[in-house]
C-alpha positions as CSV (number, residue, x, y, z in Angstrom):
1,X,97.7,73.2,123.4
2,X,97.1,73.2,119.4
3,X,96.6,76.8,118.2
4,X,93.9,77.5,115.2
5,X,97.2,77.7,113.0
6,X,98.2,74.6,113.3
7,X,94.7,73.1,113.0
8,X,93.9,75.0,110.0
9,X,96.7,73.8,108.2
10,X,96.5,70.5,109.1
11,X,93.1,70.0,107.7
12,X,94.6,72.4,104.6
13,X,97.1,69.3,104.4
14,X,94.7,66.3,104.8
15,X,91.6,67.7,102.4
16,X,94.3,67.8,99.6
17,X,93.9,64.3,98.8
18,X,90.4,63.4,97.8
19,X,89.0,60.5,98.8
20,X,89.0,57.3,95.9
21,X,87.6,54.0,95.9
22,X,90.2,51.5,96.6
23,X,91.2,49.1,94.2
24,X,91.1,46.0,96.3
25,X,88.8,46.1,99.2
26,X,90.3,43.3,101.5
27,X,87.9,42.3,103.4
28,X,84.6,41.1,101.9
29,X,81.8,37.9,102.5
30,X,80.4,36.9,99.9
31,X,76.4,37.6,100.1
32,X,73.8,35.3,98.3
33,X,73.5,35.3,94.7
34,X,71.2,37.3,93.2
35,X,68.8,35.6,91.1
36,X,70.4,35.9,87.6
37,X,68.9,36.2,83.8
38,X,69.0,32.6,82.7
39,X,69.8,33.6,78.8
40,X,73.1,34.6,80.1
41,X,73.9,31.3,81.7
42,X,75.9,28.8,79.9
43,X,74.1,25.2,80.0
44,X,75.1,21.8,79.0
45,X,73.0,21.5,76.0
46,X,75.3,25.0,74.6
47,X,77.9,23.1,74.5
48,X,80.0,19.4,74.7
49,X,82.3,20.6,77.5
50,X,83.2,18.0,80.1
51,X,82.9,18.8,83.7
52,X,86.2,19.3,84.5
53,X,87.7,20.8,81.8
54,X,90.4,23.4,82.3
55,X,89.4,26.5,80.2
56,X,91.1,30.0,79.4
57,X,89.0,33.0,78.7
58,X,88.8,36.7,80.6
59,X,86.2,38.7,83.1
60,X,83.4,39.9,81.4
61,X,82.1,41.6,84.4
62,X,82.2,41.1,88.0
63,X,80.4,42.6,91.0
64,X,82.0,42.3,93.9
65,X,79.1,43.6,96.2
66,X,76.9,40.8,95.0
67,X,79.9,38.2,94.7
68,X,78.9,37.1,91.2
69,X,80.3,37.6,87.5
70,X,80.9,35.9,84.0
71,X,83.7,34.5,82.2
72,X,84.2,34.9,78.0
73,X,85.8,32.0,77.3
74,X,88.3,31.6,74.8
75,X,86.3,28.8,72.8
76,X,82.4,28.9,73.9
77,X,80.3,30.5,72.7
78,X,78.2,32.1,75.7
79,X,79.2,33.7,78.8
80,X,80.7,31.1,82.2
81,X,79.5,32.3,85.5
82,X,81.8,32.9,88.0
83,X,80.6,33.0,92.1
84,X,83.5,34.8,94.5
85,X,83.8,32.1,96.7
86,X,85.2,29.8,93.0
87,X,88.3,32.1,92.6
88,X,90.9,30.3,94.7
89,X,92.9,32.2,97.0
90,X,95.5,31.6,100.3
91,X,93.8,30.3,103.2
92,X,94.9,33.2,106.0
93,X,94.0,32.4,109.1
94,X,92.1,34.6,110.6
95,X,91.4,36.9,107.7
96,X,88.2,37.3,105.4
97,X,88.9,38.5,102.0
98,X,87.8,38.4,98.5
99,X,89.5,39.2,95.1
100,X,88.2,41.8,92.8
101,X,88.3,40.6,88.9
102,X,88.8,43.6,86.8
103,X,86.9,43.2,83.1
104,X,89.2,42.0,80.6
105,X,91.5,40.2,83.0
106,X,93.0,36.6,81.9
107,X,91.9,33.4,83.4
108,X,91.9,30.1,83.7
109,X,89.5,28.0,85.2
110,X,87.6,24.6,85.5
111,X,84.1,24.3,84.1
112,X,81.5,22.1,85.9
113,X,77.9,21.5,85.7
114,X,75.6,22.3,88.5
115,X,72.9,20.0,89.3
116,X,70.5,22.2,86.8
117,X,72.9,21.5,84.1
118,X,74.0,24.7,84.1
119,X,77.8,25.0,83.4
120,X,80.0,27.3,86.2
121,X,83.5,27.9,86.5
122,X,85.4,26.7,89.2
123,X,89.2,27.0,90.7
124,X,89.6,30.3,89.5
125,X,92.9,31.8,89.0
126,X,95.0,33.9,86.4
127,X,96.4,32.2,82.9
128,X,98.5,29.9,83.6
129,X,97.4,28.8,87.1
130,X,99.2,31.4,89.3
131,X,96.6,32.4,91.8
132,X,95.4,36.1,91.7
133,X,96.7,38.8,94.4
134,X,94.5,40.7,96.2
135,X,95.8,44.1,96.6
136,X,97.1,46.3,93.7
137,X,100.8,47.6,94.0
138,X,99.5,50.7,95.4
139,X,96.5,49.6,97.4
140,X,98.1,50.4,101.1
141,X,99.1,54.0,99.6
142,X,95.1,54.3,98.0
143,X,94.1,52.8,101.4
144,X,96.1,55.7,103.7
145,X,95.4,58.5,101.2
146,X,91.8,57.8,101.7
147,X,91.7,57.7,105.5
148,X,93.9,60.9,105.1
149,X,90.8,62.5,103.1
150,X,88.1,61.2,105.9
151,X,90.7,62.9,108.7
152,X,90.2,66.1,107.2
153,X,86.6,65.9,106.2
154,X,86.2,65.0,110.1
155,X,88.3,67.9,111.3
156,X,86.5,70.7,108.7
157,X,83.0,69.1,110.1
158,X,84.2,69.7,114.3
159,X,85.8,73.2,112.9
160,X,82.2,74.2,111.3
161,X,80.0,73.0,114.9
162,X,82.5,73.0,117.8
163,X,83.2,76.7,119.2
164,X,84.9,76.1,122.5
165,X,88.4,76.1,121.8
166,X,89.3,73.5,124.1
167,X,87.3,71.0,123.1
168,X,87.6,71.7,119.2
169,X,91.4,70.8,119.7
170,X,90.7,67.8,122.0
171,X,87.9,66.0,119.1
172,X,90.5,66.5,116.4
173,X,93.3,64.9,118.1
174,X,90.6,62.0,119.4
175,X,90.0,61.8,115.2
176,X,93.7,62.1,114.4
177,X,94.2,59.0,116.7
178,X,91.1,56.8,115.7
179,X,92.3,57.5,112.1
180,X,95.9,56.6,112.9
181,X,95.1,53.5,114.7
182,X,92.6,52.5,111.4
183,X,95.7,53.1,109.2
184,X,97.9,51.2,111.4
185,X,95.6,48.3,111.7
186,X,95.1,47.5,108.1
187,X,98.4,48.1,107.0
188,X,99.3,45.3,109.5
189,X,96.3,43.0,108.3
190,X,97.0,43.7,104.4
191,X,100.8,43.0,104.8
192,X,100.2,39.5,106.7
193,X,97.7,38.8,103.5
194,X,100.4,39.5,101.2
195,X,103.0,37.8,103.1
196,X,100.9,34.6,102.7
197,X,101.2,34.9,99.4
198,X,104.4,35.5,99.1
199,X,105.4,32.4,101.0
200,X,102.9,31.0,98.6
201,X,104.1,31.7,95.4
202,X,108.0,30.5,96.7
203,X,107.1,27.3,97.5
């Protein structure tokens, strides 16, 4: 049987960590483009870039929820736009995923133009062709901290509405499992992700 000591101070422990938004959110489908302001597009009549044209430049800004962004290349003039689904990654089998572009981060990339003559950057990947990880060094540690926090957010909330001793001790160690088994599951699907990069980057 836990006693109310025990509780108490494990929800003393988990609340100390506050919850943070992770740095790399792993899994992630693109959604549709939003319709975009055309003055910020590049088009073919800005420029005499030829479709296919490898180009170096850096992230502007990029929206993860809405899977769009813009390059600033290194010698055009206007803004490239960048869809998620153009930044090459590792095929994982199994696994949906997207990378998160931070603004101000190198690139390299293709430009092409649509069938509107609008230019767009394609095969997406850092300066010098490496392709760009997913995860952060310390995403997993981010990632448990944060499930930590929502286990002792949980365990306050059935603490503030549950008076029956019995069953207040039987929710919290139902949440402590669910939470566990979240924690266990990710770690396992992040570190096959990285492992496929690994393999990857050796060959």
């Amino acid at each position: 049987m836990m006693s109310s000591h025990l509780i108490c101070n494990l929800t003393r422990q988990a609340t100390k960590t506050s919850a943070r938004t992770l740095l790399y959110p792993p899994c992630y489908t693109s959604p549709a483009v939003s319709l975009l302001s055309s003055s910020r597009w590049l088009s073919s009549e800005d420029t005499t870039t030829t479709s296919g044209d490898v180009k170096i430049g850096k992230i502007k800004f990029f929206d993860i929820g809405k899977g769009y962004g813009f390059i600033q290349s290194d010698d055009m003039p206007q803004e490239v736009f960048l869809h998620a689904g153009e930044v090459k990654k590792v095929d994982v089998p199994g696994e949906l995923f997207n990378i998160r572009l931070k603004p101000g981060m190198r690139v390299q990339f293709e430009v092409r133009h649509d069938d509107k003559g609008q230019i767009r950057a394609h095969s997406v990947t850092s300066e010098g062709g490496k392709m760009i990880r997913p995860f952060g060094d310390n995403y997993l540690e981010l990632f448990e901290r944060s499930r930590k926090a929502e286990f002792g957010q949980k365990v306050f909330d059935i603490m503030n509405s549950v008076t029956d001793q019995s069953e207040m001790e039987s929710m919290i160690v139902k949440t402590f499992e669910e939470i566990k088994e979240k924690i266990v599951n990710h770690k396992e699907k992040v570190n096959k992700i990285i492992a496929a990069y690994d393999a990857e980057e050796s060959n």
